[in-house]
C-alpha positions in Angstrom: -186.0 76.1 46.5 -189.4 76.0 47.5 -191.1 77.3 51.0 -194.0 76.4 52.5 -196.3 79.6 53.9 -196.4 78.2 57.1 -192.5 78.8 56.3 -192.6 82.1 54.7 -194.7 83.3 57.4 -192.6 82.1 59.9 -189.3 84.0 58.8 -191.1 86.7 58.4 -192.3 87.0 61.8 -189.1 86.3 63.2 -187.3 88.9 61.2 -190.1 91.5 62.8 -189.4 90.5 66.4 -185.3 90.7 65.7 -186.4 94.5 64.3 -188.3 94.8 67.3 -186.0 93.8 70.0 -183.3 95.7 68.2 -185.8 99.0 68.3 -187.1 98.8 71.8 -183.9 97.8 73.7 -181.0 98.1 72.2 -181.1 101.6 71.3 -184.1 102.9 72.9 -182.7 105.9 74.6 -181.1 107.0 71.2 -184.9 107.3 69.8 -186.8 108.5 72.6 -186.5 112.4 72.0 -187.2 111.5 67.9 -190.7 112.7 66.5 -190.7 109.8 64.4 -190.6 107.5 67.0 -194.0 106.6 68.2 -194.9 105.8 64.6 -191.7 103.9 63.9 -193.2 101.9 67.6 -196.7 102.1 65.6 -195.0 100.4 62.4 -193.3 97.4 64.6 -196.8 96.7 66.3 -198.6 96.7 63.7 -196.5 95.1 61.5 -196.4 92.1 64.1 -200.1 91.8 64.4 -200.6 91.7 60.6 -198.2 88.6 61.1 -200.1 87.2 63.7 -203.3 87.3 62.1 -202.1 86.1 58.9 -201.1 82.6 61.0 -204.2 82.3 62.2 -207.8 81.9 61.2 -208.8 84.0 59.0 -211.1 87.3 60.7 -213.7 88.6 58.5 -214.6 92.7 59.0 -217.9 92.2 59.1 -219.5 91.0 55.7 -217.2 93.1 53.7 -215.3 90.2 52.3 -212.2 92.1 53.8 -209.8 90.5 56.8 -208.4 92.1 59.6 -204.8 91.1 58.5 -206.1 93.4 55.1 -206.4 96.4 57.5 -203.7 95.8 59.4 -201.1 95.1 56.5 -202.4 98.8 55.2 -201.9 100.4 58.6 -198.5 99.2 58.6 -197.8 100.8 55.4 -199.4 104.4 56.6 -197.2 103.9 59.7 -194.0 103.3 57.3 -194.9 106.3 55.7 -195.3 108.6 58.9 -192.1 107.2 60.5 -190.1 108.6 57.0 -192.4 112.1 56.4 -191.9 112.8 60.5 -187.9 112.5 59.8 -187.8 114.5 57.1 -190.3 117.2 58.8 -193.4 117.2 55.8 -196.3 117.6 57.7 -198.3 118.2 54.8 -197.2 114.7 53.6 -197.9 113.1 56.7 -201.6 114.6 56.4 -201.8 113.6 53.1 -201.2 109.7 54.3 -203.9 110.2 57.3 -206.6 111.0 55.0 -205.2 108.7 52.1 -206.0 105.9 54.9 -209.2 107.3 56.1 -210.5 106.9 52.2 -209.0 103.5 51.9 -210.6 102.4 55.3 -213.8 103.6 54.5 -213.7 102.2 51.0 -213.7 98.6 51.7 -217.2 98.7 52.3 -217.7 99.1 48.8 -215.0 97.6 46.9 -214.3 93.6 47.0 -211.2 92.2 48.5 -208.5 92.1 46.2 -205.0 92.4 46.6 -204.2 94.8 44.0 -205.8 97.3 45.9 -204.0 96.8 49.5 -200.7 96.5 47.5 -201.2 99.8 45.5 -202.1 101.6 48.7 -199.0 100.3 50.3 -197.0 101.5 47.3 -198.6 104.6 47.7 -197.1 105.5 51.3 -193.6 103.9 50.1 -193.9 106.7 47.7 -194.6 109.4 50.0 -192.0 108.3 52.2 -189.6 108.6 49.3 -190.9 111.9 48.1 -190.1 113.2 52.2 -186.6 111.4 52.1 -185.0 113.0 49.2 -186.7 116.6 49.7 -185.2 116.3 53.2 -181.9 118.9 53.8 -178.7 117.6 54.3 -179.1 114.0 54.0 -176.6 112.0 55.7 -175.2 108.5 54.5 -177.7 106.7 56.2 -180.8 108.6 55.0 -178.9 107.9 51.1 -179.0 104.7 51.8 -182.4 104.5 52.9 -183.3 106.6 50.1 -181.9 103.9 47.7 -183.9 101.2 49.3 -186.7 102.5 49.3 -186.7 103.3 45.6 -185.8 99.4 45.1 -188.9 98.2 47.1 -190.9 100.5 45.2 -189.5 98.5 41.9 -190.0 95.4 43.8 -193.8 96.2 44.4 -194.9 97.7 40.8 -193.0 94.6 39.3 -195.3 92.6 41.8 -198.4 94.8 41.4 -197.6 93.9 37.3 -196.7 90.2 37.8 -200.4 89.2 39.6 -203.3 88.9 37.7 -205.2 92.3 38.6 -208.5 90.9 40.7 -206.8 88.2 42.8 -208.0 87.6 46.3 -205.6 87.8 49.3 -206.7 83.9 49.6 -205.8 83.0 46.2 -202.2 85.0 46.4 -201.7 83.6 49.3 -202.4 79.7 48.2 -200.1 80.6 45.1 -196.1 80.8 45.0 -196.8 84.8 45.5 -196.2 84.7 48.7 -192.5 85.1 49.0 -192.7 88.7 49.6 -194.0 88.6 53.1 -190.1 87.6 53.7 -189.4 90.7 51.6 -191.3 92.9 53.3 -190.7 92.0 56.8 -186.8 92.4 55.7 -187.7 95.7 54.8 -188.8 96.5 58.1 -185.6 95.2 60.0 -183.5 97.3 57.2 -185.6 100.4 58.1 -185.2 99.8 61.7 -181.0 100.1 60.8 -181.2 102.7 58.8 -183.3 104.9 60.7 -181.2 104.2 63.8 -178.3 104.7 62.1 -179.3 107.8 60.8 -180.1 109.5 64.3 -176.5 107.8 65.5 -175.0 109.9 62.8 -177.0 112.8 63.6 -176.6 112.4 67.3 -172.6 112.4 66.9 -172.5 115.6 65.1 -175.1 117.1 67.6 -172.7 116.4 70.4 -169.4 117.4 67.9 -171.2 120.5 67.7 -172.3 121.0 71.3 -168.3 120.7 72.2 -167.7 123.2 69.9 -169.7 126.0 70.2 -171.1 127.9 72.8 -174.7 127.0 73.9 -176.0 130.5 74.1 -174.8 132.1 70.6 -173.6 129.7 68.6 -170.0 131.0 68.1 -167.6 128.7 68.7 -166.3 127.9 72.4 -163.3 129.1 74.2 -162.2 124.9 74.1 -162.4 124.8 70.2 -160.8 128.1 69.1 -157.7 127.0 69.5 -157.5 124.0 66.8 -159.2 126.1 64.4 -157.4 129.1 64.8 -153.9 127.1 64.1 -155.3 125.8 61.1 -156.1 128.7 59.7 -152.5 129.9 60.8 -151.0 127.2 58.9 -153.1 128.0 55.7 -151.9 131.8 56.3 -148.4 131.2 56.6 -148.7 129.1 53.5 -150.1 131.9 51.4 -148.2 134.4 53.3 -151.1 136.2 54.6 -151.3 138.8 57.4 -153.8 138.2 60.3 -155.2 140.0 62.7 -157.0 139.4 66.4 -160.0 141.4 67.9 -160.9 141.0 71.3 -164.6 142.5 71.9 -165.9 143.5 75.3 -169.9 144.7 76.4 -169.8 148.1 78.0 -171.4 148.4 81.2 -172.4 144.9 81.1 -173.4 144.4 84.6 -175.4 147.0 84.7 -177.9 145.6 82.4 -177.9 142.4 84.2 -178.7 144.7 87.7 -181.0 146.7 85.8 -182.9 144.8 83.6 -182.3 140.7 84.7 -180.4 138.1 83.3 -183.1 137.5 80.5 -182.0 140.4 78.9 -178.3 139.9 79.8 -178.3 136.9 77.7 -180.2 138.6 75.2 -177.1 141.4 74.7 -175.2 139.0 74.2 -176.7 137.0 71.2 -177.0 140.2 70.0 -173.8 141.2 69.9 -172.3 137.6 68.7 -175.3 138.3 65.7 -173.9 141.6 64.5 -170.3 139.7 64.9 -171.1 137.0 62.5 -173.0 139.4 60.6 -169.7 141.8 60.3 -167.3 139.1 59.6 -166.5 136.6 56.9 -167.3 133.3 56.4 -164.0 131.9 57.2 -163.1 134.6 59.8 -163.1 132.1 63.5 -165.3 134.3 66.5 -165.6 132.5 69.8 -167.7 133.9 72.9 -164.3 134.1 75.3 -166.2 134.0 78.3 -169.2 136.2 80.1 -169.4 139.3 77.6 -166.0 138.9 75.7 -165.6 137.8 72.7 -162.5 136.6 70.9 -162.7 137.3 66.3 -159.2 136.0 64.5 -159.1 137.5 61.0 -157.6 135.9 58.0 -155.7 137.5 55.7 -156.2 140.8 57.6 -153.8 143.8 58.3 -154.3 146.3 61.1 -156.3 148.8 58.5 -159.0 146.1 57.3 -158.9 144.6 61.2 -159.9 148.3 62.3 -162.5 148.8 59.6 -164.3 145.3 61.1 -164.2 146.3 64.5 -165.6 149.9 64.0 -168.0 147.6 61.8 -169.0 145.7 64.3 -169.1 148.5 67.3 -171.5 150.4 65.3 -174.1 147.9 64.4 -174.3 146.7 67.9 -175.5 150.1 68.9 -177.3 150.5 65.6 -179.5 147.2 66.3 -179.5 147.5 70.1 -181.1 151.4 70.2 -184.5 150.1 70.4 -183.7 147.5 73.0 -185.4 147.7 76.7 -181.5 147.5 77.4 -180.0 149.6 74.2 -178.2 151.2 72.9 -175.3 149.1 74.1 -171.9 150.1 73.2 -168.9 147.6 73.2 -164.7 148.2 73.6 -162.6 146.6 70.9 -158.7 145.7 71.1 -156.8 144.8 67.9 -153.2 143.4 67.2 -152.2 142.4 64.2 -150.9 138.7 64.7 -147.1 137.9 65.6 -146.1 134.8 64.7 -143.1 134.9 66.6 -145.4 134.3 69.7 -147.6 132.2 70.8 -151.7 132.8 70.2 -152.0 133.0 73.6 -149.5 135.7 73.9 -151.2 137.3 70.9 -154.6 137.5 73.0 -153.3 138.8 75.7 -151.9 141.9 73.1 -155.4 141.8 72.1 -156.4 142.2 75.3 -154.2 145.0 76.4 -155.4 147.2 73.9 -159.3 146.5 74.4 -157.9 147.5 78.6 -156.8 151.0 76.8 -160.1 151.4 74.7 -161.6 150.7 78.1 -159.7 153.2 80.3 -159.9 156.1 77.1 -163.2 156.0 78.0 -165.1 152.9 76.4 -167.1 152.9 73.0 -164.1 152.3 70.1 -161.5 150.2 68.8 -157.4 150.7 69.7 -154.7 149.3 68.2 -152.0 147.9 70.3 
């Protein structure tokens, strides 16, 4: 079927203002905190104007032989890149695009309009982005998928880039059939626009998974979550027939470090304690901040003689790595009991509990066994 490019132009700019809309209203407020979001906002604008232009008179750049729509076609390219290289945190890359654009701009007073040349720059920050994308950490599903595209419309443009003859004008391509990749393109940038949203959606649910989770100031899990966890790793215990054991961990003197030395430093203590706990324990051991300056470690496959070692491993490189503290050398009480399963959890904190009450009343600074 054959289009007109009043036609291809047309669907294109539609597509762009769909993208647009999508973008700016329907999930603005999921973007607004992004970094890559005033170049993603830079990508529609431009993108739109280069569509504009091109349905209009043509606009010469002085005597150059170049058109605005030339310029602005590139500029949406660099902005494509930035919006990927800003996700995925490469600064260098997105410095590498600034200047890339800078030479290109500055160029065009010496080199004659061809399209060869705007579409090899293009594929240039299409490659960037995908050199960003798939350096990036922890990709989710979106960000594969985005991944894949962009690696297709990198094929799509080198199989262009090989399919025109090399010195053709943008007004000869553009008076030839060549022209059906504006609608490409233009889908390109709706797709982004979805992937990219989708992408922070996903990242945005597991932000706020993990913010119900765990505790804001340390990390360790909440008092809310433990509980879940904790019986699935009971489950998995009772399975393999494993012993456990539960630590209850309290800050010595706490309050007097808040009197004497301010809050600041109160929360300090405490990251610093919930450090040396995730530094002391194992990877699948479950330690929760239980509320103020207690603390709340359930050990896996764990009998009262390793559950001791732990805590004495724990009380002594809090005061180890607090000594030097405007605070230190803080000292913490520990209560262990291995875990009855005849019971509930709760009742197996409170046993944990009732010994770290003892360490407390023997006079503070060690670990008893109830």
């Amino acid at each position: 079927m054959s289009i007109s490019y009043q036609e291809a132009v047309g669907v294109s700019t539609t597509i762009e203002i769909i993208a647009c809309i999508f973008a700016l209203f329907i999930l603005r407020s999921v973007m607004k905190d992004n970094k890559e979001t005033p170049y993603l906002f830079g990508y529609f604008i431009s993108s739109l104007l280069f569509f504009y232009f091109l349905n209009k008179s043509t606009l010469e750049i002085g005597n150059t032989g170049w058109y605005i729509e030339d310029l602005l076609g590139s500029l949406t390219s660099l902005f494509f890149g930035l919006t990927i290289c800003k996700k995925g945190h490469s600064e260098w890359l997105c410095k590498l695009l600034i200047a890339a654009f800078i030479a290109f701009s500055a160029s065009i007073l010496f080199v004659a309009n061809h399209v060869h040349y705007t579409m090899s720059f293009s594929a240039f920050c299409i490659l960037l982005a995908f050199v960003s994308l798939v350096r990036t950490k922890n990709l989710n599903q979106a960000d594969k998928g985005l991944a894949i595209f962009i690696a297709v419309s990198l094929l799509v443009i080198f199989y262009e880039l090989n399919s025109i003859p090399h010195n053709i004008s943008r007004i000869e391509y553009y008076a030839s059939d060549f022209y059906y990749p504006l609608v490409y393109f233009s889908s390109l940038i709706l797709v982004l626009t979805v992937f990219i949203f989708t992408s922070q959606l996903i990242n945005l649910t597991l932000k706020y998974k993990t913010l119900a989770t765990q505790d804001a100031l340390t990390g360790l899990y909440n008092r809310t979550s433990v509980y879940d966890l904790v019986n699935n790793q009971l489950a998995l215990a009772k399975r393999n027939k494993q012993a456990c054991a539960v630590l209850m961990l309290d800050i010595d003197h706490f309050k007097q470090v808040n009197d004497q030395h301010g809050h600041q430093q109160g929360d300090d203590a405490i990251k610093l304690v919930a450090q040396q706990i995730q530094h002391c324990t194992r990877e699948y051991d479950i330690s929760c901040r239980y509320g103020g300056e207690e603390f709340f470690i359930f050990l896996t496959n764990t009998d009262s003689n390793l559950g001791f070692q732990i805590a004495e491993r724990i009380r002594g490189s809090v005061t180890k790595h607090s000594k030097d503290k405007a605070y230190g050398p803080l000292t913490i009480s520990v209560g262990l009991t291995q875990f009855n399963e005849t019971v509930s959890l709760d009742d197996n904190i409170a046993q944990a509990d009732k010994a770290l009450y003892q360490s407390k009343q023997a006079g503070r600074n060690q670990t008893t066994i109830n």
